[in-house]
C-alpha positions, 0 to 999 in steps of 0.5 A: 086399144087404149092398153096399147095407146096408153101401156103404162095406164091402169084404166082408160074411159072411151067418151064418144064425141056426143057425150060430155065427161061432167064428173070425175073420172076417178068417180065412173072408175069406183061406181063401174069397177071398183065397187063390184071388182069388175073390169070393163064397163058398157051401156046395153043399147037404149032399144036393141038387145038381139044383135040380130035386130041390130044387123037388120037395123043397120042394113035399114039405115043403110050404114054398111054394105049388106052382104058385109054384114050378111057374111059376117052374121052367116060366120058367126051363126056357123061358130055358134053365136045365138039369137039373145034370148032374155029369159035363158038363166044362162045367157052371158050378158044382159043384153047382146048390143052395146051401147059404145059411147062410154066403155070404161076399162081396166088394163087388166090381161082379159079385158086386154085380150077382148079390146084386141079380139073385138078389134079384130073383129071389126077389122075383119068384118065391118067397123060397125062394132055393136054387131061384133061385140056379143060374139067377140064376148062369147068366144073369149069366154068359150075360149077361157072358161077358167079365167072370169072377166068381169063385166059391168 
């Protein structure tokens, strides 16, 4: 929630502790959203693009309680979240995992709206973001079909 941590910022990039920034900040702003006018910038992930794999995955490793995980999946099939599926010309996104090591964003009103809708998400469910992230996009797009929020 960078627009909250940060209210008179016009951008913000999310480093994760494994990555290190060795270029100017201002150069990921003109490449991620200056050049094609998007808003809010993240890397699919480098293995996994059905978050369905993603949630099988986590209960493998072990990285949060299964039934969480079981719960949250059963709420967000019933509100019509559905398996990736590359090949549908209609899908929203390239990919329905992220990879949240570098989000980089500007504070406009819809990417805004989505910082604190996948928020919240993470807080009702499980602080692992990646499984909350598609659905979150989804349903802001569903919710707010006039208003276009672009994604890098």
């Amino acid at each position: 929630l960078s627009h909250r941590l940060f209210p008179s910022a016009r951008y913000s990039i999310w480093l994760d502790s494994k990555l290190r920034l060795q270029r100017d900040p201002l150069l990921l702003l003109e490449y991620f959203l200056w050049r094609k006018g998007h808003e809010y910038a993240i890397s699919n992930h480098y293995d996994r693009h059905c978050v369905w794999e993603e949630a099988e995955r986590n209960k493998k490793l072990n990285k949060y309680n299964h039934t969480m995980i079981d719960q949250q999946f059963a709420f967000y099939q019933a509100d019509g979240l559905k398996r990736f599926n590359a090949s549908d010309p209609d899908k929203l996104l390239p990919s329905n995992v992220p990879e949240g090591s570098l989000i980089i964003r500007a504070h406009t009103p819809m990417s805004n709206l989505f910082s604190c809708l996948w928020f919240n998400e993470v807080d009702r469910f499980t602080p692992r973001d990646q499984l909350s992230f598609a659905y979150t996009y989804q349903k802001l797009r569903k919710k707010n079909p006039n208003k276009p929020f672009y994604l890098h």
